[in-house]
N, C-alpha and C positions, 0 to 999 in steps of 0.2 A: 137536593144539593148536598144534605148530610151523608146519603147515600154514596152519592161519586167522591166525596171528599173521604169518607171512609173506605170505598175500592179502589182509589189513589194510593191512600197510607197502605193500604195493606200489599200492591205491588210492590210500593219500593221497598217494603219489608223484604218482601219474596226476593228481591231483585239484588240487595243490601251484600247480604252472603257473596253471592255469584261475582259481585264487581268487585269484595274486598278477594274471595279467592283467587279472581284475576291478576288482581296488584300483588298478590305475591306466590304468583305462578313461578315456578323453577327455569329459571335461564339457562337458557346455551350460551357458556361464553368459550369462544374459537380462539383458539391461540395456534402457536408453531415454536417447534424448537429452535430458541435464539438466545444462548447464554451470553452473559449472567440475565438480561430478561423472562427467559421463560425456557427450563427446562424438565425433564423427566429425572430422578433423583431415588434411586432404592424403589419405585411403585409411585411416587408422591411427586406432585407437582410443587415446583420452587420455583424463584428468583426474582427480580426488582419488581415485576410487572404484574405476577399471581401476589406475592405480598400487600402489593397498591390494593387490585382491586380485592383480597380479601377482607382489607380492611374500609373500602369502600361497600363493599355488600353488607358487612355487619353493621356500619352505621347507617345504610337504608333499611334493615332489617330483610336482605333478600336471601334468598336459598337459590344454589346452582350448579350447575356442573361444568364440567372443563371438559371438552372437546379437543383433542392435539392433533392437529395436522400435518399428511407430512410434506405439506410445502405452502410457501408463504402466498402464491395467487390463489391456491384451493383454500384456504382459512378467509381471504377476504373478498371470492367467488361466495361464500358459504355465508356471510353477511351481505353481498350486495343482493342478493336474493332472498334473503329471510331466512336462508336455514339456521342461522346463529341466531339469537339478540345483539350478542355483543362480541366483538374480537381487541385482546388486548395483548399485545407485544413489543416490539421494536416495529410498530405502524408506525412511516412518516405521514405528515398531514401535507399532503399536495395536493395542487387545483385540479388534477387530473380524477385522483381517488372523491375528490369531495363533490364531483359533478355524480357521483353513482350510491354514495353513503354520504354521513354526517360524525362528526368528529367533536369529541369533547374539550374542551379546555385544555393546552399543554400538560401532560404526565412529565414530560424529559426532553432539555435541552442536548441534543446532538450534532452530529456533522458526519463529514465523511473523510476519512485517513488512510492511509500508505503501510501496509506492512510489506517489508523485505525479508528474501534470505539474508542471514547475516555474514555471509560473505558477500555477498552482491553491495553492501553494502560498507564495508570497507574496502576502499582501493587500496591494492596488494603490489607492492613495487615489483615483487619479478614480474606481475603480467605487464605493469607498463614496462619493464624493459625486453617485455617480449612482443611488445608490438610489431607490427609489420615494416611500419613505418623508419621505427629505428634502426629494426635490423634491417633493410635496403642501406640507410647512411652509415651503418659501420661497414656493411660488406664493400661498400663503393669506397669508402674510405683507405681500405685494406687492400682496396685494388689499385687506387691511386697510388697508393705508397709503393706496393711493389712494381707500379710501371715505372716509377720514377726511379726508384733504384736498380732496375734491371738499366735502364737508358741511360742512368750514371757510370753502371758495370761495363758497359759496348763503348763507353769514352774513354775511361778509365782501366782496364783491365788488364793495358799493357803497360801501364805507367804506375804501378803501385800495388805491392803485393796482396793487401788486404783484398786485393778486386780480380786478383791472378786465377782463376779456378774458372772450370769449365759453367756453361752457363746451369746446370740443374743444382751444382753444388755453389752456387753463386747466389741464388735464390734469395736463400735466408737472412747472409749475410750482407747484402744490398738492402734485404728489404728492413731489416736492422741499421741500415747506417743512414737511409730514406728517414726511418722513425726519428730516429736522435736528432737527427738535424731539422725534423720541423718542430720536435720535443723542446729539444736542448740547444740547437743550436751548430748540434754536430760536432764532432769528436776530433779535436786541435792536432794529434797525431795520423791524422787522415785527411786531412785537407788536399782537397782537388790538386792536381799536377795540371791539368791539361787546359787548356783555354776552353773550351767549350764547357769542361766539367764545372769550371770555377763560376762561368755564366750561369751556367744549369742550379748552384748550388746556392748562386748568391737568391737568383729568382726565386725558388725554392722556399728561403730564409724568409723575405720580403711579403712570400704568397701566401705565406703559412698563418703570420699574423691578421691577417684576412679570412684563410679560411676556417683555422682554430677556432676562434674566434665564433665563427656562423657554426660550426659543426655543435659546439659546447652547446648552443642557446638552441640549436635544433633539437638537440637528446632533452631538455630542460623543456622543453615546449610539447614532445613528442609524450612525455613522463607525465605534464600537468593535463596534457590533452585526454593521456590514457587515465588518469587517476579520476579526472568530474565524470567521462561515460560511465565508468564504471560504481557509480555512488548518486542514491537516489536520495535527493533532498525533496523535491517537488512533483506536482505532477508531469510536469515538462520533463523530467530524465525519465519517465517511461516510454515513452516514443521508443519504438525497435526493440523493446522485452516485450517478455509474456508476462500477461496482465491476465488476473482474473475476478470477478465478481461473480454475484449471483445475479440470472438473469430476470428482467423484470422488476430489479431493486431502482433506487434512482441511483446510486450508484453505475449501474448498465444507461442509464438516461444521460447522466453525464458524462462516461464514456464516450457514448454515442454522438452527441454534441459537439466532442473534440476530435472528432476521427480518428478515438484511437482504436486497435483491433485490442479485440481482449476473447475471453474463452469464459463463455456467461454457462452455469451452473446451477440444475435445478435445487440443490437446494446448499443449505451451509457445512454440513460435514462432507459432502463428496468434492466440496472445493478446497477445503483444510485438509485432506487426504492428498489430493492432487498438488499439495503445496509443500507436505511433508513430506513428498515421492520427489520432488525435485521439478516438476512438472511446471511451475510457475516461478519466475524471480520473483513478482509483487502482487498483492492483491489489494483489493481498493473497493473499501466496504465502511459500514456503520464501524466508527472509531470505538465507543467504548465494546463491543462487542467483538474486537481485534484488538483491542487493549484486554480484555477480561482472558481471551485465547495467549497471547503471548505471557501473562504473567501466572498459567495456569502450566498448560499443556503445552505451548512452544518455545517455552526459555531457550534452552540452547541452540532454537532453529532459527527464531524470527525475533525482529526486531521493528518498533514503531517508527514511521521517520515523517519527516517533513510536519508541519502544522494542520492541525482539523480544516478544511475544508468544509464549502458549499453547507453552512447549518441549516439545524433544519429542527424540526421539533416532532415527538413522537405522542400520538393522544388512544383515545378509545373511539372504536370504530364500532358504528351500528347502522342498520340501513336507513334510507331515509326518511325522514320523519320522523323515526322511534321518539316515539317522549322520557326516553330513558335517559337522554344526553342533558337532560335540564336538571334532572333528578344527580346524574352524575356529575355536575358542572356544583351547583349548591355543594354537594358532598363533599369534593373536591377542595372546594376554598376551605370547607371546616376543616379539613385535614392539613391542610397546610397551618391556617390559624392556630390551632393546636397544638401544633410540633408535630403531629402523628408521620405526616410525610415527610418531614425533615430525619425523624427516626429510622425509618425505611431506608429512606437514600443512604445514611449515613453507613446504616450494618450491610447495604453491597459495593457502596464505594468508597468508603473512608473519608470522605470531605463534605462538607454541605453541600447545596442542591444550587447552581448554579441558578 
């Protein structure tokens, strides 16, 4: 008995080393370029999300490396299968991802938001008054008036000099004395001579008040019609722009959900390229992450619009089962308890942690 009970101790002796050097074996931890969460910077890894967990590894006391991918399905392909331990970025935590890995405690409250060009999004009065539409009811306007005054001319043009002149050079001045009289009222040193002209002129008068009237609230109508298509508040005013996302984000999921057509993009620079080329009116992606791009690199181009969108929360991702999600859930709380994660948040986005 003494025997087995001393070749017991003396295994787990043996065995002691191997399981403590296991527990702080060097991790793979998988990320993707997604500023401000996680970029490449001079050689050195930066932003919200490398800050989190470096300060989560030092308080489990781990050793690691950073693996960058260069795209966001290859990074959490590389943890659904164990080639990572762990992937930490702008992950959202959806039912979809969590049926294939396991997800830590909220790291970051998000959503999804609207950047525009920033002309796209202010409506510009010359396009609405270059609408189609208006210019049809001016040109028809300008038609009407010189038929009228040509068919004032053919009643009139032997009864009063103003109207004496052959029909091409009559034109103008018809279509001039047409305007005034549905303008003004018409010009008291020219009043109609002939019975039929005076019928034609009073009609005229009487028609005008009716149609002025509709023409004014048509241009007004035609102006505020052109001014909301052309101004994105919501997701409903992308309908008929080009829309882009990255493809495979939920961003693309909720797209896709609304039928809208968009132009999905393997990863996040080659779509902000395409954005800066003119190539897109709007793209519709992880809000602080088009907020960090606009107040960085696209000031004079883009613009935030409309309200966050479809929230959603961002965590750490590891395959399933890892028992590293328990060890990082504990860790978690103490960083928040502490301040340490409220310090974090603060030095990349200037406000406390939602």
């Amino acid at each position: 008995m003494t025997k087995r009970f001393a070749l017991l101790a003396v295994t787990l002796l043996a065995l002691w080393p191997i399981r403590a050097m296991a527990q702080q074996a060097e991790l793979t931890v998988a990320t993707v370029t997604r500023p401000p969460f996680s970029m490449p910077v001079a050689g050195a890894d930066q932003g919200f999300s490398i800050d989190l967990w470096e300060a989560l590894a030092k308080k489990m006391n781990r050793s690691y490396r950073i693996e960058r991918f260069d795209s966001f399905g290859a990074m959490l392909k590389a943890v659904e299968t164990g080639q990572a331990d762990l992937a930490i970025a702008n992950i959202s935590i959806t039912a979809s991802r969590e049926q294939v890995m396991d997800f830590s405690q909220p790291i970051f409250a998000s959503g999804l938001q609207i950047m525009t060009q920033i002309d796209n999004n202010r409506p510009s009065p010359l396009m609405a008054l270059m609408s189609r539409d208006l210019l049809l009811a001016i040109v028809l306007a300008f038609g009407a008036l010189m038929g009228l005054g040509m068919l004032m001319w053919s009643l009139e043009r032997r009864s009063q000099a103003y109207f004496d002149h052959p029909a091409k050079q009559a034109m103008f001045p018809a279509f001039w004395w047409a305007l005034n009289l549905v303008v003004n009222g018409g010009f008291e040193e020219r009043v109609p001579r002939t019975f039929l002209g005076r019928i034609l002129s009073v009609t005229m008068v009487l028609a005008s008040l009716f149609f002025v009237s509709v023409f004014v609230a048509y241009i007004t109508a035609a102006m505020t019609v052109e001014a909301i298509t052309t101004n994105v508040q919501s997701i409903n005013d992308l309908y008929g722009k080009k829309v882009g996302t990255i493809s495979g984000s939920t961003a693309a999921s909720f797209l896709q959900g609304r039928e809208m057509d968009f132009v999905g993009f393997a990863g996040l620079e080659e779509m902000l390229v395409s954005f800066e080329d003119g190539a897109l009116d709007a793209v519709v992606f992880d809000a602080p992450i088009l907020a960090y791009y606009v107040n960085t690199r696209g000031k004079d181009q883009a613009v935030m619009t409309g309200q966050v969108f479809l929230r959603e929360t961002y965590g750490v991702a590891a395959p399933s089962g890892s028992p590293m999600i328990e060890e990082i859930n504990r860790t978690l709380l103490a960083l928040r308890e502490d301040g340490a994660y409220a310090e974090i948040y603060k030095s990349w986005f200037g406000t406390e942690p939602r």
